[in-house]
C-alpha positions as CSV (number, residue, x, y, z in Angstrom):
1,X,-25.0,1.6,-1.4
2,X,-28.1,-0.3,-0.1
3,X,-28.8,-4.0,-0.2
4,X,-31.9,-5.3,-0.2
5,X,-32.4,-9.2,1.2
6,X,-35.2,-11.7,1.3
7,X,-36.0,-9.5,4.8
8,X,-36.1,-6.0,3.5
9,X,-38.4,-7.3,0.5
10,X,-40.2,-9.2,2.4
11,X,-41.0,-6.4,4.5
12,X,-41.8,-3.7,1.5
13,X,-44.3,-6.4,0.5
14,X,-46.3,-5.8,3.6
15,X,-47.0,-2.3,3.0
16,X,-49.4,-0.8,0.5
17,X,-48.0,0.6,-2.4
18,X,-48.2,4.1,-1.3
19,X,-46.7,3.7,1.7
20,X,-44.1,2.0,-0.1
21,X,-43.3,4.7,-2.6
22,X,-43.0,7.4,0.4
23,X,-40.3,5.3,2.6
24,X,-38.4,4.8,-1.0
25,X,-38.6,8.0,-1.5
26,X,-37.6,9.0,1.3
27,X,-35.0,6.8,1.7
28,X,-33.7,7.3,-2.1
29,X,-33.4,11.2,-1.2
30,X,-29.7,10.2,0.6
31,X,-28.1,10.1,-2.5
32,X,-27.5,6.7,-2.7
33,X,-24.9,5.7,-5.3
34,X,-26.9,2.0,-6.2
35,X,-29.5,-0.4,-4.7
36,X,-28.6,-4.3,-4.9
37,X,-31.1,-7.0,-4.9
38,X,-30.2,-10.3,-3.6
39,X,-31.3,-13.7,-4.1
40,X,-32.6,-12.9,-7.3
41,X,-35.6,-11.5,-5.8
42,X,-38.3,-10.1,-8.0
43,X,-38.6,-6.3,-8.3
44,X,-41.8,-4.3,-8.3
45,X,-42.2,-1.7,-10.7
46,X,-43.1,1.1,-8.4
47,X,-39.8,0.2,-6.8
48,X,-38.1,0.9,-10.0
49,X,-39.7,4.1,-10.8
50,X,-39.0,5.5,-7.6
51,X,-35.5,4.4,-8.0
52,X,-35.6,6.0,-11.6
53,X,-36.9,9.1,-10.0
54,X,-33.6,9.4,-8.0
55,X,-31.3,8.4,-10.4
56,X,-30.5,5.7,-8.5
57,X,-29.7,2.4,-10.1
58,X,-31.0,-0.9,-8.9
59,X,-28.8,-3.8,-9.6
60,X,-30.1,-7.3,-8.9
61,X,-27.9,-10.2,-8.1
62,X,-28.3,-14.2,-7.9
63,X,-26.2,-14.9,-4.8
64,X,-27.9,-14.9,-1.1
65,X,-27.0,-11.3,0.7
66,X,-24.2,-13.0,3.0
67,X,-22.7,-14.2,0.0
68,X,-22.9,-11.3,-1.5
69,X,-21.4,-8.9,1.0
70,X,-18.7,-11.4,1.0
71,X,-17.4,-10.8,-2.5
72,X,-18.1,-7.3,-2.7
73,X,-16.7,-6.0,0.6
74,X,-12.8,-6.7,-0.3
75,X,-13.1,-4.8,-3.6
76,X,-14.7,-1.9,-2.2
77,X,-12.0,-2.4,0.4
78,X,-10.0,-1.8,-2.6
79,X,-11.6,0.6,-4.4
80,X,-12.5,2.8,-1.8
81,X,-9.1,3.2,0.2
82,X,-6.6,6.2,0.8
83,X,-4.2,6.4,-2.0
84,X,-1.5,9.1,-2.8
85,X,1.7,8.7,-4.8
86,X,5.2,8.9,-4.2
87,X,8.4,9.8,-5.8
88,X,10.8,7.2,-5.3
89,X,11.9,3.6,-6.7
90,X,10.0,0.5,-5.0
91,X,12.3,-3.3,-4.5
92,X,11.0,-6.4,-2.7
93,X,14.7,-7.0,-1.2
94,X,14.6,-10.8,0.7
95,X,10.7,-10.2,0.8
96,X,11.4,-6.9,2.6
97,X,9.6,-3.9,0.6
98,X,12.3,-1.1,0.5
99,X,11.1,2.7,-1.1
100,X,13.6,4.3,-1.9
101,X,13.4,8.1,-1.5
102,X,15.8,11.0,-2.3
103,X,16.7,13.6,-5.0
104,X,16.0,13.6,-8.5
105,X,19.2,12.6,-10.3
106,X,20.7,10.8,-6.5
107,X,20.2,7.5,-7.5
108,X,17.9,5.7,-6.4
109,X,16.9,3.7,-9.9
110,X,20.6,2.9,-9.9
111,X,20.6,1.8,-6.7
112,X,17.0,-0.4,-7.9
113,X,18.7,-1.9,-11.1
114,X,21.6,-3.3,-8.9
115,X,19.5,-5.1,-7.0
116,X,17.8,-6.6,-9.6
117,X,20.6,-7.7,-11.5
118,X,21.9,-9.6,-7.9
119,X,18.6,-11.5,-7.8
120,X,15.8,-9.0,-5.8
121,X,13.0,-7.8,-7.5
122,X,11.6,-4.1,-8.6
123,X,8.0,-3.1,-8.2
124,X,7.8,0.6,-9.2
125,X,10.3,3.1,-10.5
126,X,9.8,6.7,-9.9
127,X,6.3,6.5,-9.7
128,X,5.0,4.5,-6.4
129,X,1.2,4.2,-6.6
130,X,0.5,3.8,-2.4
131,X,-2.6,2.2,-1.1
132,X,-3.9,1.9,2.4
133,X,-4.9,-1.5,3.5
134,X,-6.4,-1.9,6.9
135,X,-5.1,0.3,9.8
136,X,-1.4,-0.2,9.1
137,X,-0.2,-1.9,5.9
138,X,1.0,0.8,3.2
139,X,0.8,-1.2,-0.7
140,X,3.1,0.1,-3.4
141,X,2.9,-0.8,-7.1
142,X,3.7,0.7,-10.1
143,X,1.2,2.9,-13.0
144,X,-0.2,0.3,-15.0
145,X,1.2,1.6,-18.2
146,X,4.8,1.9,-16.7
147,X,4.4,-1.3,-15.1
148,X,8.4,-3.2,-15.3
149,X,10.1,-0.4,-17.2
150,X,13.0,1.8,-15.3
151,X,14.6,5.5,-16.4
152,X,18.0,4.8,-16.5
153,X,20.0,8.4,-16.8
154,X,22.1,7.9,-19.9
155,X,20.6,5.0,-21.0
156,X,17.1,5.9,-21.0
157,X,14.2,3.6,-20.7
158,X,14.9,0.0,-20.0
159,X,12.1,-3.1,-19.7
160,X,13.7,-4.8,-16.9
161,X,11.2,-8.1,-17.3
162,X,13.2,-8.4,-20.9
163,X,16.1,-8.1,-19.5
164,X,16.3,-10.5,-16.0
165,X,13.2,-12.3,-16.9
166,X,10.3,-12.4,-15.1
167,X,11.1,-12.9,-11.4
168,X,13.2,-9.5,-11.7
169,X,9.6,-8.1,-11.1
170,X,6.5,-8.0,-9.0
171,X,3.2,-6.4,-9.3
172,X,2.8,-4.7,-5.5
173,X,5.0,-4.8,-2.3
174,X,4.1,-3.8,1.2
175,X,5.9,-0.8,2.0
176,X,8.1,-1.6,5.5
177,X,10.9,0.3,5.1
178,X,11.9,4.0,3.7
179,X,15.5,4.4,2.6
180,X,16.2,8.4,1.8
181,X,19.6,8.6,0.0
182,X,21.2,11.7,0.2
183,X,24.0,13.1,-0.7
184,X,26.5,14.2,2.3
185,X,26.3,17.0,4.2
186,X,29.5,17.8,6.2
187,X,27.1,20.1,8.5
188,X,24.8,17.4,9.6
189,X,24.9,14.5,12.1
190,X,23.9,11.3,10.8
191,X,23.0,8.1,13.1
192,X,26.2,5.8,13.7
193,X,24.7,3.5,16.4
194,X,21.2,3.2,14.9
195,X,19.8,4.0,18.4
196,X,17.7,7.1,17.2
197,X,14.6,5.7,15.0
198,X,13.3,7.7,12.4
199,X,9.8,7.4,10.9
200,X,7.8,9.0,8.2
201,X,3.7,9.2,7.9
202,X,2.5,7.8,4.5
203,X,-1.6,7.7,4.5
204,X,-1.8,8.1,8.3
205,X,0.6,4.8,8.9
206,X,4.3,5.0,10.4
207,X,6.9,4.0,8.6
208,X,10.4,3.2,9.6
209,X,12.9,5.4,7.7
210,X,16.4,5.4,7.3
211,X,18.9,8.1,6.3
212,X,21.8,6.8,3.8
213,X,24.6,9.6,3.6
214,X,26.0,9.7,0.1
215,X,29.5,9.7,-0.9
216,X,32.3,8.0,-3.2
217,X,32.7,4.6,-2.9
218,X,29.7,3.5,-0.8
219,X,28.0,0.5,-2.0
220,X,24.6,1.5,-1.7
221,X,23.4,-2.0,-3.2
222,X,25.0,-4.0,0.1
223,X,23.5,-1.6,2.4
224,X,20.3,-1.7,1.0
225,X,20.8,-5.7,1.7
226,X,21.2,-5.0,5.2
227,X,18.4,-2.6,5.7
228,X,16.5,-5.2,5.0
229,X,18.0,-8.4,6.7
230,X,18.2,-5.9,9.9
231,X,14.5,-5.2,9.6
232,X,14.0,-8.7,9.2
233,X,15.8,-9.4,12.4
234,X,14.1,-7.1,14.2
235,X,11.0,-9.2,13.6
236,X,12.5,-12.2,15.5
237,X,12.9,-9.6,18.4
238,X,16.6,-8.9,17.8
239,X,17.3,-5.3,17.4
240,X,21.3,-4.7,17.4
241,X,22.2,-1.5,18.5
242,X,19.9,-1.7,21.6
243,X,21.3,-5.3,22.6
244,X,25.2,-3.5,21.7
245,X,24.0,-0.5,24.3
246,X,22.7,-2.6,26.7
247,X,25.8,-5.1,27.4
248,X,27.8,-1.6,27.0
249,X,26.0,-0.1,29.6
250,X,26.4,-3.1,31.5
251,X,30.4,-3.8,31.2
252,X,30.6,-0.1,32.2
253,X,28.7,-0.9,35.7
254,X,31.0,-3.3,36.2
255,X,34.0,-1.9,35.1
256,X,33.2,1.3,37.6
257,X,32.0,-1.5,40.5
């Protein structure tokens, strides 16, 4: 895309018209997807031939150029950045964004609805749209056709804005924290200090992931709860299990003093 200000036309109208029609020529021959025209500047013709020659369309707008690029850079902010999709079930939980990840048939929209109905809200279910914004902020939302609805195994498909009105819902969440449920595996070691971090790469951006070992009785609702109050915390600078190690490892130097 090329924008063309009171400068750029200013200086085309220096030039004869031949030399003018070679430097758009040649500049045209980039494949350039559109040509705007600020300040609603007149446009010669030979300008629009040579445009129409390239198949290039010339655009021509009212506002001054800074104005312009002001309200067209954060949509092709938008438009243009990574996206990808993910399997998994989207909540804001206390403002936190938790996706979680796991199995089909495991849970996870289960897990979602119970969070709902004790006052969080869902983004996405099943399908997570993910955009990259910036260097390192991950935005999930759901397909705009599935938008509030949920697969509910046995049920079937549920409109959950219907049901718990409309704060049960929101339209995109920051992605902070990943929460794979799975079901339990006697043969692997799962974390029970919290010490060792796990992370997982979504459009080129870390994010912090947390195993959940499934098995009879576990409320996975409350522990989503806490994944997200603990991430929280960590903000303030608190992180629990390293400030549990540390006065262990202390009281253990004294102890052996």
């Amino acid at each position: 895309m090329w924008v063309f200000g009171e400068t750029e036309m200013t200086y085309m109208a220096a030039l004869t018209e031949d030399v003018a029609r070679g430097r758009l020529d040649a500049l045209f021959s980039y494949a350039v997807p559109a040509v705007f025209v600020t300040k609603g500047q007149e446009v010669p013709r030979y300008f629009l031939e040579v445009a129409g020659g390239h198949d290039v369309p010339v655009l021509r707008c009212s506002r001054s150029t800074k104005e312009f690029y002001r309200r067209i850079k954060p949509f092709l902010e938008l438009a243009l950045a990574p996206t990808t999709t993910l399997h998994g079930s989207l909540a804001d939980v206390y403002g936190v964004g938790l996706l979680f990840v796991g199995d089909s048939g495991v849970g996870k929209s289960e897990c979602v609805l119970d969070l709902v109905e004790r006052g969080h809200r869902l983004v996405a279910d099943d399908l997570v749209l993910a955009t990259r914004r910036g260097n390192d902020v991950i935005i999930g939302r759901g397909h705009e056709l599935q938008r509030h609805h949920m697969e509910i195994r046995g049920i079937g498909i549920i409109d959950v804005q219907a049901l718990f009105g409309i704060r049960a819902i929101r339209q995109q969440k920051r992605i902070e924290v990943i929460v794979d449920l799975e079901r339990w595996n006697l043969e692997r070691d799962y974390s029970r200090t919290g010490l060792e971090e796990q992370y997982q790469d979504i459009l080129g951006v870390r994010i912090p992931k947390v195993t959940v070992p499934l098995n009879a009785g576990k409320n996975i609702t409350v522990i989503g709860e806490v994944v997200a109050m603990n991430h929280l915390l960590s903000y303030s600078g608190t992180r629990s299990a390293q400030a549990f190690d540390l006065r262990l490892r202390q009281y253990l130097e004294q102890d052996y003093e």
